[in-house]
N, C-alpha and C positions, 0 to 999 in steps of 0.2 A: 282312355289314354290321350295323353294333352302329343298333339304333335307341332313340328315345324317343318315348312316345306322349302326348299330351295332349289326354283327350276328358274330356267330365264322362257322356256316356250310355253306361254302362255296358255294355249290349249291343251298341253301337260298336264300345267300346274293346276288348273283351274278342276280339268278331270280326276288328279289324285284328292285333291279337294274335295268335292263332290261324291267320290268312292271312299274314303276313310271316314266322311262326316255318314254317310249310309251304313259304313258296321259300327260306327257308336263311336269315332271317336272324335275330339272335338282338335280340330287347326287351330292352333291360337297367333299365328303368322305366319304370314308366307313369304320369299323373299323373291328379287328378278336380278341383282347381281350381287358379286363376289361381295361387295364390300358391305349390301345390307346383312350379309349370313351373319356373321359373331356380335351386331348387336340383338338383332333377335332373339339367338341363342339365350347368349346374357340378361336379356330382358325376363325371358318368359323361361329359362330353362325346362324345357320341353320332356316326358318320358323317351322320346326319341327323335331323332332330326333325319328326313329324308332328302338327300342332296347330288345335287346332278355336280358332274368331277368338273366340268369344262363351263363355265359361267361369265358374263360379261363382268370388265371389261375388253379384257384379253381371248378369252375363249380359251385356256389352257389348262389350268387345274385350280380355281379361285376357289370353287367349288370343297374341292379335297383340303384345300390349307385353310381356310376357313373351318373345317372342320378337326383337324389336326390343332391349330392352335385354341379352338374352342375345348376341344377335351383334356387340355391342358389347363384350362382355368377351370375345366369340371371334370374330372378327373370319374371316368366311368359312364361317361354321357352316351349314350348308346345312338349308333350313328348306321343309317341305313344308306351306299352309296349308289347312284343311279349313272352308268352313262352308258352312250350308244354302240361303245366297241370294247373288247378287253384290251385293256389298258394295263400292260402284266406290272409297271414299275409303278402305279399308284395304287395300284391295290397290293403289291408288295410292301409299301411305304405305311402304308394304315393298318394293313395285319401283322411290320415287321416286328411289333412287340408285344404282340401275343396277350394283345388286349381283347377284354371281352368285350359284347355286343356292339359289334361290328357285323356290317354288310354290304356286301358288293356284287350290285344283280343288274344286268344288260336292262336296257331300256325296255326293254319288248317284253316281258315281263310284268311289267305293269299291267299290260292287259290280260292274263291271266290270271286273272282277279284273286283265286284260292290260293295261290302262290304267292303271288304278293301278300297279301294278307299274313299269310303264314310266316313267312318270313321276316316280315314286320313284328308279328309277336317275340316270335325266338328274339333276336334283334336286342327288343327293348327287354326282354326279358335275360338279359345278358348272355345270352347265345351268339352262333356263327352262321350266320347267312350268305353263303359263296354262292352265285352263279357255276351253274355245271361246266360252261364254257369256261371261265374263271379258274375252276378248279384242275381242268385238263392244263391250262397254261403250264401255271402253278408246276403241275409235278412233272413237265415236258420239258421245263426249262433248263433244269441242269443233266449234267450225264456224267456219267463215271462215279457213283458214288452209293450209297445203301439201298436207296430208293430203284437203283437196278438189279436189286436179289430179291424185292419180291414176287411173288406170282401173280398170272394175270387176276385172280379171283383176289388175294389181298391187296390188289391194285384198287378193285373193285370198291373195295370194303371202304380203303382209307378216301377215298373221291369221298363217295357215301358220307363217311364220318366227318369230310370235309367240309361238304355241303350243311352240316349242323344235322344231319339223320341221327335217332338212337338204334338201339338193335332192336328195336320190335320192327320198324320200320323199314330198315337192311335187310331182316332176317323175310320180311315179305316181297320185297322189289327185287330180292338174289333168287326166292322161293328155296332157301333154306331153310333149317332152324336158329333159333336163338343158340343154342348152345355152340352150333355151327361159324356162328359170326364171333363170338366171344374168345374164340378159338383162334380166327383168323387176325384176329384186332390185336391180341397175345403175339401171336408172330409176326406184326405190324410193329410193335412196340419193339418187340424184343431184336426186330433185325434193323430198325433206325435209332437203338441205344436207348431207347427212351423209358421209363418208369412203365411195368406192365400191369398199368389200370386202366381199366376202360370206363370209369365212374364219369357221369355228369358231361359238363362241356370242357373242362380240364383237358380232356380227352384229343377235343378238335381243337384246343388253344395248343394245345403240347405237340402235335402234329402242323397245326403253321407256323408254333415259331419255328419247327425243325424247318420246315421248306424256305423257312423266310431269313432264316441265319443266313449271317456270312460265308461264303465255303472258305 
């Protein structure tokens, strides 16, 4: 897997470098501020781009639009975001159209080496890699609305399914069964209006764009 790095902290960048060339895949650039990210991109177009939101010169979000205007000229570029706080309106902003491989995971993270990694696969493999924290925001933020008639256990579910989980993987972290989640994912669909199919990552796109819509 070709990647691109975008951190400006050096001993970050250096270490995600060093852990992605160790499971096999190869960095073909790395960048340290806003304005090196989109010719990188551009240059080398990457399987996927791992990118801190807050990057010099500003320290604000050079990072995130950087890669927002980059998957505009590459329309499907799979973008893993990295920063050190939940940031509910830029990761709002990057999941609001319900594009796939997209990912938004706290910093800290990184050092959980199997998780990262993992998430990095889904990722570039056009999947949804939400941070747990991330995904609490997410469905905390509004009120008054569908998402207050589920139960705590289809609360459960759709977090799960948010974080890019399938059902083998719910149906063991709930200690369910599968047929038990599949179930509960149906009455997920069916009480936020949404199409009742649980197939593929469609599933997790069709659920942020719901969270990510307009009210």
């Amino acid at each position: 897997m070709r990647v691109v790095i975008a951190e400006d902290n050096a001993l970050l960048r250096e270490g995600m470098v060093l852990l992605l060339t160790s499971a096999g895949h190869e960095v073909v650039a790395v960048a340290g501020s806003g304005p090196e990210v989109r010719p990188a991109l551009l240059e080398h177009r990457p399987d996927v781009a791992v990118l801190d939101v807050r990057m010099p010169p500003g320290f604000r979000d050079e990072g995130l639009r950087a890669a927002l205007e980059a998957r505009k000229e590459m329309p499907g570029l799979p973008v893993l975001v990295l920063s050190q706080y939940v940031e509910e309106s830029y990761a709002a902003e990057l999941l609001g159209g319900g594009a796939s491989g997209v990912g938004y995971l706290l910093k800290d993270r990184v050092g959980r080496v199997d998780e990262f990694l993992d998430a990095l696969d889904r990722v570039a493999t056009g999947g949804t890699a939400l941070d747990p924290e991330v995904v609490t925001e997410l469905l905390t933020r509004r009120r008054d609305d569908p998402l207050d008639t589920l139960t705590p256990r289809e609360r459960e579910v759709l977090k799960l399914m948010a974080e890019g989980r399938d059902n083998t993987t719910i149906a063991k972290t709930l200690v369910v069964t599968e047929r038990a989640v599949s179930k509960h994912i149906g009455n997920v669909f069916l009480k936020l209006g949404l199409p009742p199919s649980d197939s593929g990552h469609r599933r997790v796109l069709a659920v942020l764009a719901y969270l990510n819509r307009d009210s």
